[in-house]
mmCIF file as gemmi writes it, N, C-alpha and C atoms, coordinates in Angstrom:
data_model
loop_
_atom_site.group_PDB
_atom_site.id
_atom_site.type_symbol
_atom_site.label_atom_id
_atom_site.label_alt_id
_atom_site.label_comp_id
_atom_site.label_asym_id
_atom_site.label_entity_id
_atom_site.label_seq_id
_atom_site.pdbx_PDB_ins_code
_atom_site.Cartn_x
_atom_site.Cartn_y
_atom_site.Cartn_z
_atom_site.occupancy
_atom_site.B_iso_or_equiv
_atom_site.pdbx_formal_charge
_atom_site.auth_seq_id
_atom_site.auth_asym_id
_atom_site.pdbx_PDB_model_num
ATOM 1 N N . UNK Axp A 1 ? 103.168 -205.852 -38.578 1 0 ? 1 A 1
ATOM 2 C CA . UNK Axp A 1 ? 101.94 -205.306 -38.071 1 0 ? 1 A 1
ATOM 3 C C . UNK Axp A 1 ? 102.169 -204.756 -36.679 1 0 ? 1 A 1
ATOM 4 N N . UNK Axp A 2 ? 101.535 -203.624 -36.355 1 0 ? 2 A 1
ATOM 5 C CA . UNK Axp A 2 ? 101.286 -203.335 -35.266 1 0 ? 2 A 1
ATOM 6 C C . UNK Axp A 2 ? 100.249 -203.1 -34.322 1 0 ? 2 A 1
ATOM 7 N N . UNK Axp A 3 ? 100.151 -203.647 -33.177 1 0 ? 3 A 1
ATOM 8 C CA . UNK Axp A 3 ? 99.54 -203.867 -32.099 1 0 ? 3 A 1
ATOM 9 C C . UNK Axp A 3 ? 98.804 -202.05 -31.63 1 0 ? 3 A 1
ATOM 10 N N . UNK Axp A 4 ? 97.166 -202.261 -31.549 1 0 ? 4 A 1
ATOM 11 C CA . UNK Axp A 4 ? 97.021 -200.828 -31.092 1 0 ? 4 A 1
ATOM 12 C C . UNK Axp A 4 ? 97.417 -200.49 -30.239 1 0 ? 4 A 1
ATOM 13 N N . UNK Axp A 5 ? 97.371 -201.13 -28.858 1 0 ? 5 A 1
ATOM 14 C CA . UNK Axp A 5 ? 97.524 -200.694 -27.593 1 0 ? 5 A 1
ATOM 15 C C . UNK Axp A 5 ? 99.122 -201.277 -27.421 1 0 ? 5 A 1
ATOM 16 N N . UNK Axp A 6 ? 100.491 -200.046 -27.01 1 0 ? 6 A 1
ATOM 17 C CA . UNK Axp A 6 ? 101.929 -200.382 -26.814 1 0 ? 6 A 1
ATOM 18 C C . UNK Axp A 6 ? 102.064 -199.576 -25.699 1 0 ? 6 A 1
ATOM 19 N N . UNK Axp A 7 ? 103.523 -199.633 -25.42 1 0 ? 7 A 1
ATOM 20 C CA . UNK Axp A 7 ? 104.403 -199.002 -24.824 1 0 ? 7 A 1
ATOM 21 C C . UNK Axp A 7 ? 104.234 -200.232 -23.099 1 0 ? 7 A 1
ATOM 22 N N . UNK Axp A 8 ? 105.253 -199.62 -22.523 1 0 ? 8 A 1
ATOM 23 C CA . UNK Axp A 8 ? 105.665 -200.457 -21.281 1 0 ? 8 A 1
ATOM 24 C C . UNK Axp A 8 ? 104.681 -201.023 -20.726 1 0 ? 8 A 1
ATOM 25 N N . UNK Axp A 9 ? 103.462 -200.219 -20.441 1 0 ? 9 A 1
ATOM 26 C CA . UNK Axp A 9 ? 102.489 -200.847 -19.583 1 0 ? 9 A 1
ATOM 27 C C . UNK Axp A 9 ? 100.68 -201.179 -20.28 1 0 ? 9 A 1
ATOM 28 N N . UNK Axp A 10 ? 101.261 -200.677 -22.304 1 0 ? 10 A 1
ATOM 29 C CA . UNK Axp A 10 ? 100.488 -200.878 -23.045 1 0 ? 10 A 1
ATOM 30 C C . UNK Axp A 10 ? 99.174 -199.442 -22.491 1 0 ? 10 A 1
ATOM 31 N N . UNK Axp A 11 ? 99.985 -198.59 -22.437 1 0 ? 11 A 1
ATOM 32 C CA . UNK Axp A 11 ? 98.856 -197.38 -22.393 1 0 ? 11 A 1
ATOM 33 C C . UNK Axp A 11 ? 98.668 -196.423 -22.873 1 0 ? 11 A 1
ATOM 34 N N . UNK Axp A 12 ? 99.13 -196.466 -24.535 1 0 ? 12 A 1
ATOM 35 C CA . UNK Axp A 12 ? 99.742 -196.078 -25.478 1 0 ? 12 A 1
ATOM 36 C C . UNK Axp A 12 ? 98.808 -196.644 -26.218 1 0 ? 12 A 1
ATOM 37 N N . UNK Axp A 13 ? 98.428 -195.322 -27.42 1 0 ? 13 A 1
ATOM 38 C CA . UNK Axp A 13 ? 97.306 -195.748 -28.343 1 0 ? 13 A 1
ATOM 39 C C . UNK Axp A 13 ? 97.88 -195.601 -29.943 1 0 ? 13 A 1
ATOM 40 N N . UNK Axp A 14 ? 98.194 -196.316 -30.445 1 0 ? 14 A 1
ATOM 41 C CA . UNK Axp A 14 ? 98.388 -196.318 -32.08 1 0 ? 14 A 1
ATOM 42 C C . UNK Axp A 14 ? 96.837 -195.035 -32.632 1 0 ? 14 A 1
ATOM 43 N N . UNK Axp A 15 ? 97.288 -194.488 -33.153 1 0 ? 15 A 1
ATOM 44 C CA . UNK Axp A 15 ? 95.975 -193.774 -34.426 1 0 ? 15 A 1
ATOM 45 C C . UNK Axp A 15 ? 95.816 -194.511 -35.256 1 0 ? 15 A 1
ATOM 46 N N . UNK Axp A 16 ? 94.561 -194.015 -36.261 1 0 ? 16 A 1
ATOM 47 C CA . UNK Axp A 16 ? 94.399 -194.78 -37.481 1 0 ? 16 A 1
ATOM 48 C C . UNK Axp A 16 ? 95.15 -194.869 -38.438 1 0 ? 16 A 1
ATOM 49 N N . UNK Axp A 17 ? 95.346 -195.45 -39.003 1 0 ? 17 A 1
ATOM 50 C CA . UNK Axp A 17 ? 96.553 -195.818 -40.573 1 0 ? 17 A 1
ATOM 51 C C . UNK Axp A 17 ? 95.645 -195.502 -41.282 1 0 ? 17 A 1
ATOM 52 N N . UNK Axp A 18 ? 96.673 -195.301 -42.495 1 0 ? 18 A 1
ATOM 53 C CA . UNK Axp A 18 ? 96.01 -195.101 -43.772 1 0 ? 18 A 1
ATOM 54 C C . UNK Axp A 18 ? 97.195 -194.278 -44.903 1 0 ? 18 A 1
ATOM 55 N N . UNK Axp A 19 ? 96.946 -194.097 -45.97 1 0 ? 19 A 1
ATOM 56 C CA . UNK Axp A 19 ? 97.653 -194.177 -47.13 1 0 ? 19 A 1
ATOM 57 C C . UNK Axp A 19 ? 97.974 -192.416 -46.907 1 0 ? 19 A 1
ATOM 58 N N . UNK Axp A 20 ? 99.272 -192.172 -47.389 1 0 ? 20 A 1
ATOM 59 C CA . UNK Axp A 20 ? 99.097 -190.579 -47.296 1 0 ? 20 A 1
ATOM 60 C C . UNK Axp A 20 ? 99.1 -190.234 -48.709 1 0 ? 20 A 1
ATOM 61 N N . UNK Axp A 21 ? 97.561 -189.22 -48.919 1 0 ? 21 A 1
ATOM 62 C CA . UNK Axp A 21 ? 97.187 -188.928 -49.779 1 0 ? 21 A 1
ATOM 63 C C . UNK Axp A 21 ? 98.042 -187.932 -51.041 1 0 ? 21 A 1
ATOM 64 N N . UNK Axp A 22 ? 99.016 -187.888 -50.705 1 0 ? 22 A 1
ATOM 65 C CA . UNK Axp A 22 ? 99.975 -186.826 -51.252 1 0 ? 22 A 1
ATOM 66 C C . UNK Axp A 22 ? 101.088 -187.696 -51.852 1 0 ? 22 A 1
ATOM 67 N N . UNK Axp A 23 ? 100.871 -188.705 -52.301 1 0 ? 23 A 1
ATOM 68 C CA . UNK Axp A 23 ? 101.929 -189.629 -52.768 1 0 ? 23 A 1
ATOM 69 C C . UNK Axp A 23 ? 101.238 -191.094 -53.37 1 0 ? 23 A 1
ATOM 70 N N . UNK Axp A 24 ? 100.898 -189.889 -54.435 1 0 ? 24 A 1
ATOM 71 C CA . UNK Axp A 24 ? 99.89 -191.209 -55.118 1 0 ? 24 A 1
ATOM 72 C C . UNK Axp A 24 ? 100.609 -192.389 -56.505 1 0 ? 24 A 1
ATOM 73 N N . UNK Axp A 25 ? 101.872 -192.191 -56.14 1 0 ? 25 A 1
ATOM 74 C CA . UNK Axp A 25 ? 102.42 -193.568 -56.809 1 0 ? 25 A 1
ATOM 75 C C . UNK Axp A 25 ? 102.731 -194.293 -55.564 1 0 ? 25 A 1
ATOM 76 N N . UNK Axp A 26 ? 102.693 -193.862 -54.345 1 0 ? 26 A 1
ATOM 77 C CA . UNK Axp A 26 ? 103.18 -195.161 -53.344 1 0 ? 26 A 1
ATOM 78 C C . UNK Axp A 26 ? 102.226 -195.27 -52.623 1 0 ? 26 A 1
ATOM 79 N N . UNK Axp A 27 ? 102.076 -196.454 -52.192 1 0 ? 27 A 1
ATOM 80 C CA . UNK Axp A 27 ? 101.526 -196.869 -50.859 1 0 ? 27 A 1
ATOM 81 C C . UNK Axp A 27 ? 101.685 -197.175 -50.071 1 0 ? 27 A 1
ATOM 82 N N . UNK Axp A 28 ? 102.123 -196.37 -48.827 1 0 ? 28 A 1
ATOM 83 C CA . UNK Axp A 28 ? 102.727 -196.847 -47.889 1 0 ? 28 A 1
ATOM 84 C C . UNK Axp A 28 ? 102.416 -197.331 -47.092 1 0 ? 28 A 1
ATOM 85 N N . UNK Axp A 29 ? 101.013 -198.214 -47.036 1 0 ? 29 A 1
ATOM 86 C CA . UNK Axp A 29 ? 100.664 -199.066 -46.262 1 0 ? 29 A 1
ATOM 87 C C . UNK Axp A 29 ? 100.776 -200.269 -46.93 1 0 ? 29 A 1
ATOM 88 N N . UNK Axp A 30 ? 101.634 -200.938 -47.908 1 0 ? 30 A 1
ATOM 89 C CA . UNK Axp A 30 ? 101.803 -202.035 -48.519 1 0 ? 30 A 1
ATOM 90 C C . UNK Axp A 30 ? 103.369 -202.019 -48.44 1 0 ? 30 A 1
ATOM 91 N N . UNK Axp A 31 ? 103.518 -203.244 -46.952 1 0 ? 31 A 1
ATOM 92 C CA . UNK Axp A 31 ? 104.85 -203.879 -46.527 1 0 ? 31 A 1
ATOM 93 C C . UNK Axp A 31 ? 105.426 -204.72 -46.908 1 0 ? 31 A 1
ATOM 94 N N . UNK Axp A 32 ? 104.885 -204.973 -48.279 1 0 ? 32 A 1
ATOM 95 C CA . UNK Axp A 32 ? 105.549 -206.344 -48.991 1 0 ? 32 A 1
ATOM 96 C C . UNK Axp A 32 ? 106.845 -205.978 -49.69 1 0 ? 32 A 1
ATOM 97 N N . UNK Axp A 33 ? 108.039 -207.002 -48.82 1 0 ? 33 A 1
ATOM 98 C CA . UNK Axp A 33 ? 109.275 -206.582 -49.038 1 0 ? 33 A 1
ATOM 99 C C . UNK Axp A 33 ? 109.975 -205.773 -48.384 1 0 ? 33 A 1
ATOM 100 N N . UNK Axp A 34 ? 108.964 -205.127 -47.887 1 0 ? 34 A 1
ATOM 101 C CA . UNK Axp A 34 ? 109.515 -204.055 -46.469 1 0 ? 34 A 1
ATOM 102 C C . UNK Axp A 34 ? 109.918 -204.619 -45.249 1 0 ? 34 A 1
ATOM 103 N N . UNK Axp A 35 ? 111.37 -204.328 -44.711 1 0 ? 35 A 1
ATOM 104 C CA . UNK Axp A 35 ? 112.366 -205.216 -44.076 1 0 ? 35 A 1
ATOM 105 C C . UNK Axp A 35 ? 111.671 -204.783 -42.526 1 0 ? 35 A 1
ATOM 106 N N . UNK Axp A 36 ? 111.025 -205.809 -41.678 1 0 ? 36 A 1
ATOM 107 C CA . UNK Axp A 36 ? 110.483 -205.763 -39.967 1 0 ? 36 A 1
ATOM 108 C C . UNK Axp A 36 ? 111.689 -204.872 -39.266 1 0 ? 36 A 1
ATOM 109 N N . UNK Axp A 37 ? 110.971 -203.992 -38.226 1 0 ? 37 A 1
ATOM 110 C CA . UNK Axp A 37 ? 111.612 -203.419 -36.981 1 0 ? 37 A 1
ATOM 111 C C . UNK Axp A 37 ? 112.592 -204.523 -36.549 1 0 ? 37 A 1
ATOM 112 N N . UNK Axp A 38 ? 113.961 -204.097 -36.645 1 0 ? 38 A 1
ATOM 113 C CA . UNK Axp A 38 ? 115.073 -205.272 -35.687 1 0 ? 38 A 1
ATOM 114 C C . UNK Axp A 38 ? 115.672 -205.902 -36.99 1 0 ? 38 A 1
ATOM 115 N N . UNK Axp A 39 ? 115.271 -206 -38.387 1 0 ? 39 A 1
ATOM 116 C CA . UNK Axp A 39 ? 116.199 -206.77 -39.662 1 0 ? 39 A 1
ATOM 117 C C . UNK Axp A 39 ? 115.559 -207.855 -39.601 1 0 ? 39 A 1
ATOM 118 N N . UNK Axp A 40 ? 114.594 -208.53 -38.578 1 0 ? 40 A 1
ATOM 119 C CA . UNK Axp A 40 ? 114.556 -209.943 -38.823 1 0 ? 40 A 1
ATOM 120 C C . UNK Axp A 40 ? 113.052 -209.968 -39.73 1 0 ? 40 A 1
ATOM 121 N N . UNK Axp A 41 ? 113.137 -210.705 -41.269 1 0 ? 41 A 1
ATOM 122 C CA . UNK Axp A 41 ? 111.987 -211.015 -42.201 1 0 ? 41 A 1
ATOM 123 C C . UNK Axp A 41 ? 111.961 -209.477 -42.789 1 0 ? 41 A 1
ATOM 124 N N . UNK Axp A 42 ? 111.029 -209.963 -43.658 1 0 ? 42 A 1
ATOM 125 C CA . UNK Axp A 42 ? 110.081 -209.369 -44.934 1 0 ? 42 A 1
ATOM 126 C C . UNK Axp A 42 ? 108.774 -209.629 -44.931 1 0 ? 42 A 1
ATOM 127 N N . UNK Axp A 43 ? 108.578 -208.519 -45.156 1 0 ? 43 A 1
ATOM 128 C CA . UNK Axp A 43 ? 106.838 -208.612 -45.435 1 0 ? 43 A 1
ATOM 129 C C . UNK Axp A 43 ? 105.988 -208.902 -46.331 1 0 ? 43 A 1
ATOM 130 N N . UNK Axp A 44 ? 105.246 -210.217 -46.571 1 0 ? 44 A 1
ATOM 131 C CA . UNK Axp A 44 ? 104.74 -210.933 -47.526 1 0 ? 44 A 1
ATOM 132 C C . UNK Axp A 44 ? 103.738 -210.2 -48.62 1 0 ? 44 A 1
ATOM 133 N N . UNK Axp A 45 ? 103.3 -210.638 -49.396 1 0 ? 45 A 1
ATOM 134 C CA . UNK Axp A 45 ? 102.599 -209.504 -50.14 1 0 ? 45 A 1
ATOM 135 C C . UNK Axp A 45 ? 100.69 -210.148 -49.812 1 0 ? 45 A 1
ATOM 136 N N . UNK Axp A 46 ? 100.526 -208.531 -49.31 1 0 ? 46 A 1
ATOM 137 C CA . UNK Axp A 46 ? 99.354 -208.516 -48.715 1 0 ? 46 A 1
ATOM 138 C C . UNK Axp A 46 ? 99.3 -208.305 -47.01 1 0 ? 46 A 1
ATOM 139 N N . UNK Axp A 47 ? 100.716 -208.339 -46.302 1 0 ? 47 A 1
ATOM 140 C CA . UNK Axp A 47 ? 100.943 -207.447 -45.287 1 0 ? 47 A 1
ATOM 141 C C . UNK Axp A 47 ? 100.577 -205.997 -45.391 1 0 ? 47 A 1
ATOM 142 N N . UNK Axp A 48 ? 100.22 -205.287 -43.912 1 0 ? 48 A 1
ATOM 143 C CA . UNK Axp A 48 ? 100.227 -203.634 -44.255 1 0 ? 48 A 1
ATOM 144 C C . UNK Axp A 48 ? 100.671 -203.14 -43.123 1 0 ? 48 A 1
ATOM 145 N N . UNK Axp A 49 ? 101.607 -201.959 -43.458 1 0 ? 49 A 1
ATOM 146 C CA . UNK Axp A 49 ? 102.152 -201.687 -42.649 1 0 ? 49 A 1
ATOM 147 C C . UNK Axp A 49 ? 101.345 -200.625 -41.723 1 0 ? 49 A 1
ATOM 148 N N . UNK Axp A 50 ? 101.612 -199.992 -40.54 1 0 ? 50 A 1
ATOM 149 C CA . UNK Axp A 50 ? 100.977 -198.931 -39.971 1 0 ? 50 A 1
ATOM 150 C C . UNK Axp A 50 ? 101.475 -197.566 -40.551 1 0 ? 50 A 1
ATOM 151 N N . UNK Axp A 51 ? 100.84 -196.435 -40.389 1 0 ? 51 A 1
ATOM 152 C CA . UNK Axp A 51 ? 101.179 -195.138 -40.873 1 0 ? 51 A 1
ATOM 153 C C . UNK Axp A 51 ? 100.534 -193.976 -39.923 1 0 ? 51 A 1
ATOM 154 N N . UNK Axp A 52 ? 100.37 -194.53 -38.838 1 0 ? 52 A 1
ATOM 155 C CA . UNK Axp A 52 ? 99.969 -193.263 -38.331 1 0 ? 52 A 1
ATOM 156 C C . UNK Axp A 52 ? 99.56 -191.909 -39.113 1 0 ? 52 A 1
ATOM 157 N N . UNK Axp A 53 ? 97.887 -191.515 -38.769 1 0 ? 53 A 1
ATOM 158 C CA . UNK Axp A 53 ? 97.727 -189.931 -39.343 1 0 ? 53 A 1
ATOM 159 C C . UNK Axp A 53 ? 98.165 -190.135 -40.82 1 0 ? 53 A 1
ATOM 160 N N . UNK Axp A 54 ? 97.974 -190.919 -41.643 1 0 ? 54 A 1
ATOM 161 C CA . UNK Axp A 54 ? 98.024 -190.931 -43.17 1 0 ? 54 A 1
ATOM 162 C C . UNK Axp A 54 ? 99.607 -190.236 -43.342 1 0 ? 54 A 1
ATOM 163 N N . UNK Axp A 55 ? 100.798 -189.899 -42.405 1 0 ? 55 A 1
ATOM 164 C CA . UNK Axp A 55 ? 102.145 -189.387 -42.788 1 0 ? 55 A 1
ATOM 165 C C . UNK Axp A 55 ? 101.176 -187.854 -42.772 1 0 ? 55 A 1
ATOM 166 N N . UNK Axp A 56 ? 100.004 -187.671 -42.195 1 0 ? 56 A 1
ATOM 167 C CA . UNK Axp A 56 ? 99.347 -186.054 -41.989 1 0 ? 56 A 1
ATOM 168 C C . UNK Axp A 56 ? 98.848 -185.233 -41.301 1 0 ? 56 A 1
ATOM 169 N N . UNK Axp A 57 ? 99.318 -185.665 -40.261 1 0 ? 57 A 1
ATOM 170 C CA . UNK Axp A 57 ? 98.765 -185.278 -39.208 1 0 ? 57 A 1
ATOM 171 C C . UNK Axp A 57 ? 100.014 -185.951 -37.972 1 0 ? 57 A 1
ATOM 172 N N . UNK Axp A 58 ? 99.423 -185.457 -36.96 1 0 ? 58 A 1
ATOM 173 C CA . UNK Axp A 58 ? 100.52 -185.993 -35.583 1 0 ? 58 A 1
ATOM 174 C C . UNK Axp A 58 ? 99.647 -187.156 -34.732 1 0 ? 58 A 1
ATOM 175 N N . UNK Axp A 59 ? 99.586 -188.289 -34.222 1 0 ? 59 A 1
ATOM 176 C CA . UNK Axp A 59 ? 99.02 -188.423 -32.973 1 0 ? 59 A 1
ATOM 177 C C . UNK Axp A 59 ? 99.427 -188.774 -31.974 1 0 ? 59 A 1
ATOM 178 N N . UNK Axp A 60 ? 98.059 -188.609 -31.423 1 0 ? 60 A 1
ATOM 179 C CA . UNK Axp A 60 ? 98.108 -188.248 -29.956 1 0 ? 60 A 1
ATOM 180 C C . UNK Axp A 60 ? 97.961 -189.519 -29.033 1 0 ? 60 A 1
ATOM 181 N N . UNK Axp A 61 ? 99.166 -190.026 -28.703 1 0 ? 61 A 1
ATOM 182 C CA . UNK Axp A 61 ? 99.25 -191.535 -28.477 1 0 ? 61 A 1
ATOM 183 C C . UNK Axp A 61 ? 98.173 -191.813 -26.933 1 0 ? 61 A 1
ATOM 184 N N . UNK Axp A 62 ? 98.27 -190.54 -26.636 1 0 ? 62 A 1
ATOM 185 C CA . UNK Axp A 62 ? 97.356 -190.76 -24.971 1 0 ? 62 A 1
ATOM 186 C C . UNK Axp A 62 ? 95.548 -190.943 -25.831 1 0 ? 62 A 1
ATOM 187 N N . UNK Axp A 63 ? 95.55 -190.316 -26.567 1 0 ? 63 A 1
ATOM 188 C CA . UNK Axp A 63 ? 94.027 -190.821 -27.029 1 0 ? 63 A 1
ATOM 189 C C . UNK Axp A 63 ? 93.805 -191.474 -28.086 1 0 ? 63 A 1
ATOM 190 N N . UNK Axp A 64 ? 94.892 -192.103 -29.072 1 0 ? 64 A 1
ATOM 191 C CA . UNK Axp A 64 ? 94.852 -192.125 -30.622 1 0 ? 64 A 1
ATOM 192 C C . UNK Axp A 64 ? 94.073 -192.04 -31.454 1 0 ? 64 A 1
ATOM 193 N N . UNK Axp A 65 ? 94.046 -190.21 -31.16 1 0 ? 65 A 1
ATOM 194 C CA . UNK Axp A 65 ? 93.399 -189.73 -32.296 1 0 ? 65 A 1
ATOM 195 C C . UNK Axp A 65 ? 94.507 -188.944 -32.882 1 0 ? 65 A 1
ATOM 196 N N . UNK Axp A 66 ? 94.039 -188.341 -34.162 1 0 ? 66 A 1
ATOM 197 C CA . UNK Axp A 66 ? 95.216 -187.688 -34.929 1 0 ? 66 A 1
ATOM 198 C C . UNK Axp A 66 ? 95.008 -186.396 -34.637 1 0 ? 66 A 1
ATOM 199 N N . UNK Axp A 67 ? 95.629 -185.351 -34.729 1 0 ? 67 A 1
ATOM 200 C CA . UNK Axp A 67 ? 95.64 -184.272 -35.303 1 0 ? 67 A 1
ATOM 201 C C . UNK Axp A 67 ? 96.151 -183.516 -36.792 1 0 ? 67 A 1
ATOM 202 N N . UNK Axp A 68 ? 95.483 -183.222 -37.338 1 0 ? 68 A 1
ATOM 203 C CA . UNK Axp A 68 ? 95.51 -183.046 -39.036 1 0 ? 68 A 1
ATOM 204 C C . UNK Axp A 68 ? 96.173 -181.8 -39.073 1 0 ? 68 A 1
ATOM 205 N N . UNK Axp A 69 ? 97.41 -182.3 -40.334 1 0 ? 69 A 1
ATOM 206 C CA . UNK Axp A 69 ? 97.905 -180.922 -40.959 1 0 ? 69 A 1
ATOM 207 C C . UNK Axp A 69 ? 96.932 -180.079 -41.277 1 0 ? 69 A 1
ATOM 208 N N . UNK Axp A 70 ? 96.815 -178.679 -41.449 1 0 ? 70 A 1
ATOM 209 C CA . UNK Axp A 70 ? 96.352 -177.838 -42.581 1 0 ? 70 A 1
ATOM 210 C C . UNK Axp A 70 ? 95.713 -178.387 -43.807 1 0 ? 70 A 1
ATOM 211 N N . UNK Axp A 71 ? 94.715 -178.488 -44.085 1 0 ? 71 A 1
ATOM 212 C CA . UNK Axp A 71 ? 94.392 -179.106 -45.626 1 0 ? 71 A 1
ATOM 213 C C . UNK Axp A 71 ? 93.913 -180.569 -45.572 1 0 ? 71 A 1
ATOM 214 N N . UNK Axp A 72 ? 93.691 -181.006 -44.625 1 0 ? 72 A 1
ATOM 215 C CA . UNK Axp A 72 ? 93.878 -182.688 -44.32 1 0 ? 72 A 1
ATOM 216 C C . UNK Axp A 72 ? 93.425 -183.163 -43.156 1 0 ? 72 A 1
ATOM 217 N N . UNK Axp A 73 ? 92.516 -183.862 -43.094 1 0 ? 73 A 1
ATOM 218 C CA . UNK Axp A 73 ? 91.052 -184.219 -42.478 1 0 ? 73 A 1
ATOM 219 C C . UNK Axp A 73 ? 90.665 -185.671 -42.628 1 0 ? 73 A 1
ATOM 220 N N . UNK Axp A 74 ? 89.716 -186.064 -42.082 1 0 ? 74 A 1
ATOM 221 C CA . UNK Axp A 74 ? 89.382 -187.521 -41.461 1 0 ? 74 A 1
ATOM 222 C C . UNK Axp A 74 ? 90.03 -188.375 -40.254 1 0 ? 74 A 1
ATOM 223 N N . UNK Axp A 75 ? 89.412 -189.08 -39.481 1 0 ? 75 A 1
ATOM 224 C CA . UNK Axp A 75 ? 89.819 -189.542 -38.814 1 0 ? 75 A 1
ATOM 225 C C . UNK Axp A 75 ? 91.28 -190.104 -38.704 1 0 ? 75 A 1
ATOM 226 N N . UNK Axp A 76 ? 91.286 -190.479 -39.717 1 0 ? 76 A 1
ATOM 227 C CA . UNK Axp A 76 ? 93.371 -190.931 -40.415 1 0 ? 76 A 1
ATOM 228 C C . UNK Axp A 76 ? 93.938 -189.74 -40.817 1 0 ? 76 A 1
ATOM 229 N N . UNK Axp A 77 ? 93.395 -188.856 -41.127 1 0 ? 77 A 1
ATOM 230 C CA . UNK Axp A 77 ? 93.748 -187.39 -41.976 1 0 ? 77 A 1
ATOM 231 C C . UNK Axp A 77 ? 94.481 -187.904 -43.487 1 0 ? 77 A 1
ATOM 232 N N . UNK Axp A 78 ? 93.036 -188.684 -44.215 1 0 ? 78 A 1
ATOM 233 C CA . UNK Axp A 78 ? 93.484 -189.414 -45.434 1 0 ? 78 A 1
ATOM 234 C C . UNK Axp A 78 ? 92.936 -188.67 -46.432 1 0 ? 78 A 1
ATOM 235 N N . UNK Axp A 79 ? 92.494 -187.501 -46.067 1 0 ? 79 A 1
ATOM 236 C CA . UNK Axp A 79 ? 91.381 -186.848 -47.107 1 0 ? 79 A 1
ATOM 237 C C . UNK Axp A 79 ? 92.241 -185.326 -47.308 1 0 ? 79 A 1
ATOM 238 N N . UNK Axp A 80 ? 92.072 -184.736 -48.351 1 0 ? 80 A 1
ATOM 239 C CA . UNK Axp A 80 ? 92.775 -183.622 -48.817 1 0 ? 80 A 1
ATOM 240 C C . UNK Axp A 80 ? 91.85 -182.37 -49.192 1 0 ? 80 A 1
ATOM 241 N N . UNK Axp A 81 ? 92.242 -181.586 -48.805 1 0 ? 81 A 1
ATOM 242 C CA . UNK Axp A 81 ? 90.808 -180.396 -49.114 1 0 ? 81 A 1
ATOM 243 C C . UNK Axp A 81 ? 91.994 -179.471 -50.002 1 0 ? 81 A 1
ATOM 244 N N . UNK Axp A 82 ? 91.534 -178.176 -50.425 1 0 ? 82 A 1
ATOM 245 C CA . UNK Axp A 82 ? 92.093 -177.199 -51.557 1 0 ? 82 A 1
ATOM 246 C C . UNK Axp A 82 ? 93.331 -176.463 -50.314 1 0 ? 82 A 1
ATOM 247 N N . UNK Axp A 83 ? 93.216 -176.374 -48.81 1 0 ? 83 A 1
ATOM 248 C CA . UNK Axp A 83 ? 94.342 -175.965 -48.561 1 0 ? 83 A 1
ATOM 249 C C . UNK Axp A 83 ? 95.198 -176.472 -48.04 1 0 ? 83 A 1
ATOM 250 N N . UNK Axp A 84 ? 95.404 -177.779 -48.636 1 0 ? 84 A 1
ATOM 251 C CA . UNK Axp A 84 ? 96.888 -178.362 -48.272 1 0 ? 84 A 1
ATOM 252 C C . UNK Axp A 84 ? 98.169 -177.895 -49.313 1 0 ? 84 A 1
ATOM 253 N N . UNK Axp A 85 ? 99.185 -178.57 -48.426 1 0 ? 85 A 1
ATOM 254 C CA . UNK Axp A 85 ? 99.932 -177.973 -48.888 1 0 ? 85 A 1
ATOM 255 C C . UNK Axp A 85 ? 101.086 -178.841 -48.713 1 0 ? 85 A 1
């Protein structure tokens, strides 16, 4: 799991997570089995991992908000409209 607020002096903003909508056999917010930052453990089932911007967007760690690809919208940019791509 990750902590919203990081970096050296914690002034650093995580965005919203969420599933990227373009890869609908995986979920990549389900860390079970998925090996922790550094090798040490596994992630139990019912851990979730972070995903920044749904893998759709960029963010913007000074405000964590996202900015959305083309086609791809919501606050996580988890939502898909007709011009993605």
């Amino acid at each position: 799991q990750e902590p919203e607020w990081f970096g050296h002096d914690c002034s650093l903003r995580h965005c919203p997570t969420g599933d990227d909508p373009r890869t609908l056999s995986k979920d990549e917010t389900n860390c079970f089995n998925v090996t922790a930052e550094g090798g040490f453990g596994t992630g139990q089932n019912g851990n979730l991992c972070h995903v920044d911007c749904s893998n759709r967007g960029q963010c913007n760690y000074f405000t964590g908000q996202c900015k959305c690809f083309t086609g791809y919208y919501g606050d996580n940019c988890g939502a898909m409209s007709a011009l993605a791509k």
